[in-house]
N, C-alpha and C positions, 0 to 999 in steps of 0.2 A: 504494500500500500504506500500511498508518496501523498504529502500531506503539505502544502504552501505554507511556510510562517514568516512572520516577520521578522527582518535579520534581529532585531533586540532578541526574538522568543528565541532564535536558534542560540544567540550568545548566552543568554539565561539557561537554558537547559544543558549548554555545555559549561556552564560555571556550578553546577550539580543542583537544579532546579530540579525539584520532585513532581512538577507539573505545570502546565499551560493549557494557557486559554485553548477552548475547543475555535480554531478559526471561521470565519462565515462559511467557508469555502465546505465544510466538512458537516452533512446533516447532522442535526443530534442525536436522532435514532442509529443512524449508522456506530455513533461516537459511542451513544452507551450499549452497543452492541458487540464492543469488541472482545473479541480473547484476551486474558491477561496472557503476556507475552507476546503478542502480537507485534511483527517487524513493519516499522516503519521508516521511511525517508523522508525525511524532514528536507525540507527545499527551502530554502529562499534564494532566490534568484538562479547561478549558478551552485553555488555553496551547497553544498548537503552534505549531513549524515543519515547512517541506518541506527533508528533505535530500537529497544523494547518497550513497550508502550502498554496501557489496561486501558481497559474503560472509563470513560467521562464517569466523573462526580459531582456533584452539586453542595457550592457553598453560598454563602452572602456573594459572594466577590463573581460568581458565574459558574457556568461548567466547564470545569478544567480536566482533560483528560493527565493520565499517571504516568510517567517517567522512572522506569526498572531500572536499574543499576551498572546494567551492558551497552556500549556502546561501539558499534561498528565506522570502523572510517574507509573508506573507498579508495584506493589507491594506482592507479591505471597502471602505476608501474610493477608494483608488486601482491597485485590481490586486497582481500580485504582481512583486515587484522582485527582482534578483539580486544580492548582493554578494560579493565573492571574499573566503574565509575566509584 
């Protein structure tokens, strides 16, 4: 799945944010439907990584889907690597 965010939420989630805003771009049905564990690609613009991801949750502040621990980086030269967040 590949999910558009805005470069702040990508810098936020790689500065070890446990969650973000669900974006307009992504229904909310789909969002509180997902697998925990669930691999995503986060995009903004060219920029991506692959995360682990769960289901939307709902606070005061909105529905924020959940940010696991693992993080994939994409590397065209040498594959994709895992390091624990």
């Amino acid at each position: 799945m590949e999910i558009e965010v805005p470069a702040g939420t990508l810098k936020k989630v790689r500065g070890g944010a446990k969650t973000f805003p669900v974006p307009s771009t992504l229904p909310i049905g789909e969002a509180t439907a997902l697998a925990w564990g669930t691999l995503a690609r986060l995009r903004s613009g060219a920029d991506n990584d692959i995360w682990m991801i769960g289901p939307a949750r709902f606070a005061s502040a909105g529905a924020h889907l959940s940010v696991l621990a693992a993080q994939w980086k994409i590397s065209s030269k040498h594959g994709p690597s895992a390091t624990l967040g």
